[in-house]
N, C-alpha and C positions, 0 to 999 in steps of 0.2 A: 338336106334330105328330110322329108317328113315323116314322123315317126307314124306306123300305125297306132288307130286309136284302142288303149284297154282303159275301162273303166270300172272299179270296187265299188259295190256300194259299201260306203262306211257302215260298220258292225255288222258284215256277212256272217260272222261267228259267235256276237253276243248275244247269247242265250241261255240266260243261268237258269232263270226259274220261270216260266213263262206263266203256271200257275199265280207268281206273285208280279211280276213286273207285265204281262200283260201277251201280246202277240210276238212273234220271233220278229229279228231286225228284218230289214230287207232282204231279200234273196228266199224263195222258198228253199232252198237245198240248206241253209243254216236252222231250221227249225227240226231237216233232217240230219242233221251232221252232227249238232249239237242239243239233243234231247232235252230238255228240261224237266230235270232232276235233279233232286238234292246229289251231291258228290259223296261217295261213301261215307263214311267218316272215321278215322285214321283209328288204328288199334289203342289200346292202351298198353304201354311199355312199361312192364313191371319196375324194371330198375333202372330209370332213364335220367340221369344227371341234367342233358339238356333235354326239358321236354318240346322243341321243335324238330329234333329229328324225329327221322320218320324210323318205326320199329323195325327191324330186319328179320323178315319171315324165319319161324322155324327152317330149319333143313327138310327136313319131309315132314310134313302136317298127318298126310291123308295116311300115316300107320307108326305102330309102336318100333322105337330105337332095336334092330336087330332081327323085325317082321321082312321075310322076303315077298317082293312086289306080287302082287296079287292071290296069297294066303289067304286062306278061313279063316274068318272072325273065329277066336280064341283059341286059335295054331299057338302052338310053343315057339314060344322067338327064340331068338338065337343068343347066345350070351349076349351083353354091352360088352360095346369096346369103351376103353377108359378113354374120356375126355382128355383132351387136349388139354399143355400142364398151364397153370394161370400164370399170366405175366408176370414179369420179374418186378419186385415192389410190392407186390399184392395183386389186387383185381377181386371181381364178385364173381366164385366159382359159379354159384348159384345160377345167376344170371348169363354168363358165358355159357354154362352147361345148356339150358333154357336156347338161347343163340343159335348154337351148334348144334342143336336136335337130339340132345341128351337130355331129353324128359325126365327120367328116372331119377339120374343124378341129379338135375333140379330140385326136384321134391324132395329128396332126403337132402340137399344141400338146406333148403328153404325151411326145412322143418328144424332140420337142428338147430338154426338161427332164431325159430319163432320159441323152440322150449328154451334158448337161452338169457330169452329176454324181449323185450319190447320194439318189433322191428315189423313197420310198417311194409316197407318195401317188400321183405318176404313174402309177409302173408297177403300183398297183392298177388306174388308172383303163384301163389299157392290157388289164389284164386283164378287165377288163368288158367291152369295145368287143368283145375278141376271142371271150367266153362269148359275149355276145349277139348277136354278129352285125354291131353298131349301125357302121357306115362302115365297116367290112372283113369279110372273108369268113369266116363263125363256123368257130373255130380251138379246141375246147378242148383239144387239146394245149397251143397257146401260150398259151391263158388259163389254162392252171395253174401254167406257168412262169412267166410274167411275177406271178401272183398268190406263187407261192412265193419269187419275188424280193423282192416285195414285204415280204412274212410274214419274212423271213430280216433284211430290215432294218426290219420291228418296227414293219411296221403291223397295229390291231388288224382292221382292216377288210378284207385281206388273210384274215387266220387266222378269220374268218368267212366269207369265202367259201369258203375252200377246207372248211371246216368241212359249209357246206351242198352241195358238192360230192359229200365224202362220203357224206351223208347220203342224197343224191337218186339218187348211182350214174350222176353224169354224167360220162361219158369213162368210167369204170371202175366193179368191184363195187361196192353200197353196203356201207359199214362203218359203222355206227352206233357202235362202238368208235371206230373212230378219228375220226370225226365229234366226240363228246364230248368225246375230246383235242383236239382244234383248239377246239370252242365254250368250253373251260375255259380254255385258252392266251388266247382273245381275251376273256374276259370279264375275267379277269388283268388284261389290256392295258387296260380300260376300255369292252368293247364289249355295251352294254345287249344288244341282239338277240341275240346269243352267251351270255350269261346266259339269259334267257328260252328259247331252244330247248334248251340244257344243263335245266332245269329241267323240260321236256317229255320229255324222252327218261327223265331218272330218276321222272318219274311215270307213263308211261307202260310201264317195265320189261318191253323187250323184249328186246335184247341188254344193253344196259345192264342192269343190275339194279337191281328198282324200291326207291325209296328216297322217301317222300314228306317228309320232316324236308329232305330234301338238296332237294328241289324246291322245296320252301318256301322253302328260304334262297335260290337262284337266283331264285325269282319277286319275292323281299324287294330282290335287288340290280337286277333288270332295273325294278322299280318304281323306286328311285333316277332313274332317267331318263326317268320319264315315259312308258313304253309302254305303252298300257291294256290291251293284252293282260295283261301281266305283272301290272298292278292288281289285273284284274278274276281273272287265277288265282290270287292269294294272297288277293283276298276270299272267296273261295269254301271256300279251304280253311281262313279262319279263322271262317267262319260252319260250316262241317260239323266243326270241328275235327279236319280230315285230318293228319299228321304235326305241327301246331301244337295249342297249347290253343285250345278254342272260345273265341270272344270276340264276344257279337255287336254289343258297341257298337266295338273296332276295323273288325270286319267292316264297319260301315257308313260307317267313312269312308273304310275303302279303298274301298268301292262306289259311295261319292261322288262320290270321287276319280278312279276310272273311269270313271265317269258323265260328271263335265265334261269330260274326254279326248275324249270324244264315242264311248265303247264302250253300243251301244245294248242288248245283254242287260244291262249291268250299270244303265243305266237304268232297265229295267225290272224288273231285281232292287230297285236302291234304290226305287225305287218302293213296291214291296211291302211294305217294310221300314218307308219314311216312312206307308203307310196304316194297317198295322197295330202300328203301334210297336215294333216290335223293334232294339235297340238307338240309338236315337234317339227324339225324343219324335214322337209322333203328330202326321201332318201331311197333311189329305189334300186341301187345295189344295195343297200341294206334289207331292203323288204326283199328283191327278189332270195337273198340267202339263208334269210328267214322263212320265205316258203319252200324252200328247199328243204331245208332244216323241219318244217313238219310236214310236209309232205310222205317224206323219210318215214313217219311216224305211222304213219296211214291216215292222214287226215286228208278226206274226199276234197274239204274247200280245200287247202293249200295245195292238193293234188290238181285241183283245174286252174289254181290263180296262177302255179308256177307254169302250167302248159302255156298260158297265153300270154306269158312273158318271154317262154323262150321262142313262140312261136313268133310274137312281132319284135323281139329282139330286144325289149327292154330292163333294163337293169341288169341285163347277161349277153353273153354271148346270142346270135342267134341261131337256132335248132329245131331245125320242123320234125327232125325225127324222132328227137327225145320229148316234142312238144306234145307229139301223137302219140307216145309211149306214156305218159302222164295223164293225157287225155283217158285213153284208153283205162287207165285203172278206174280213176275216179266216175268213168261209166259203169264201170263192172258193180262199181258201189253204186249204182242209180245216179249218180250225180251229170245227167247230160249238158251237151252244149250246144246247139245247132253252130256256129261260126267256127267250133274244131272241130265237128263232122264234116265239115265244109273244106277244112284245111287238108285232112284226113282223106276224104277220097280224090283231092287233087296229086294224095304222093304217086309215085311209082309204085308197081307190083313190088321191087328189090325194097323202094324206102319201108313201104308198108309194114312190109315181114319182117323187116330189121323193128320197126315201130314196135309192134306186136313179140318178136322179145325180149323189149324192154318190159313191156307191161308184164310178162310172164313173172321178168326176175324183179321187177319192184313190186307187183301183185302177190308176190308170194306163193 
């Protein structure tokens, strides 16, 4: 039996920085799907042992520990509740308190640490409390102080802060110069996210001067730790062979590799890659579960690649009514298709509507 034809273009979703690598791949909907811009750039983790994980948000950011939800700025909060007790062994109350949304206790944890003696980590941590606001009154005066105290006694996490400082033009001008000297001083030190944002700024070549070999090598060390931003920009640039040799069986383990990071263009890059073989062997129950898998996510491409596999039946079961419920989302996102329009108004009125609540409850 002949299979219907579907065809990817290879790199529907690679689009890091179009500012620096040029025009989006093929597909116009990947230039929409996948904007090119820099990728945030990951917080600074006061007290972070491994610094590749990723920080774990305060508990409530947007108000003070014991403020009820939508109070007047400078309402009397409500007592703290005492923090939860520290592991058994020890633990950084400081930092646990910090964690768990106990600002308050932070700061007096962190202070008593810093008049006891020489400890960088706190007075990173002192310097967050007072950027963000988080149990004292946002101070970036003191939070560049307490963070350059920090940085002076040689924490990396410090000299990324103040790095993104620079960068963002908080408290003062942006220097993107001098942003690069701090992201290079902390990636020095050990600091992934400070590698990976050095590595954006030389690909992007705006004050920096662009340099894409030097972006590569930052995105090669910020991958050392596991950040799938950093992955997913050195798979790209070794699949277009940007400042590196093309390579597309590397490329695709770095996109792998991104992939199980849980970075969802690079999902559905590898994807593309496991359907139509390119550097790896052809695998298209692998790629179809993959698009499944960010589809899941909201991602508009994976949301029409996985319709027009379940619709001709390949690498899954076949499903014209989950194909048109798939369909249907990734329209809703602009992302059209004339050939599932097509499929779409050959269902039934019964298939249709059963279609359309699928899209309700994957659309959100």
């Amino acid at each position: 039996m002949r299979r219907a034809a579907v065809v990817f273009p290879a790199g529907a979703g690679a689009v890091l920085l179009a500012l620096a690598l040029g025009a989006a791949a093929p597909g116009s909907e990947a230039a929409a799907q996948t904007a090119a811009q820099p990728l945030p750039p990951l917080l600074p983790n006061a007290i972070q042992l491994n610094p590749s994980a990723p920080a774990v948000p305060p508990a409530k950011p947007a108000q003070k520990p014991g403020a009820k939800p939508g109070a007047k700025p400078g309402a009397k909060a409500e007592p703290q509740k005492p923090p939860e007790p520290a592991p058994e062994g020890g633990g950084d109350l400081a930092y646990g308190a910090y964690q768990r949304g106990y600002f308050l206790t932070a700061y007096s944890e962190a202070q008593k640490r810093v008049s006891a003696g020489n400890d960088p980590a706190a007075m990173t941590l002192l310097g967050e409390l007072y950027g963000r606001g988080f149990g004292v009154p946002q101070d970036v005066r003191k939070s560049r102080e307490w963070y350059k105290k920090a940085a002076d006694a040689g924490s990396s996490d410090a000299l990324f802060a103040l790095g993104l400082m620079a960068l963002t033009g908080q408290g003062q001008k942006p220097d993107e110069a001098e942003a690069a000297r701090l992201f290079r001083a902390a990636a020095d030190k050990g600091s992934g996210a400070a590698a990976y944002n050095l590595g954006l700024l030389y690909l992007q070549g705006r004050t920096v001067p662009k340099d894409v070999p030097e972006a590569a090598h930052w995105f090669e060390v910020a991958s050392g730790y596991d950040l799938e931003d950093a992955v997913y920009a050195l798979a790209v640039l070794v699949k277009e062979g940007s400042g590196v040799d093309k390579d597309n069986a590397r490329a695709a383990k770095l996109m792998a590799k991104a992939a199980r990071l849980g970075h969802v263009t690079a999902q559905v890059e590898f994807a593309i890659m496991l359907f139509n073989g390119v550097g790896v062997p052809k695998d298209e129950a692998a790629a179809a579960a993959l698009f499944r898998r960010a589809a899941l996510s909201g991602n508009a491409i994976a949301q029409n690649r996985y319709a027009r596999l379940l619709s001709a039946g390949r690498g899954t079961g076949q499903d014209k009514i989950a194909a048109a419920g798939w369909h249907l989302v990734a329209k809703n996102k602009g992302l059209g298709d004339p050939m599932l329009d097509d499929m779409v108004a050959k269902l039934s009125d019964a298939d249709r509507q059963k279609a359309e609540a699928l899209a309700r409850k994957w659309g959100g």
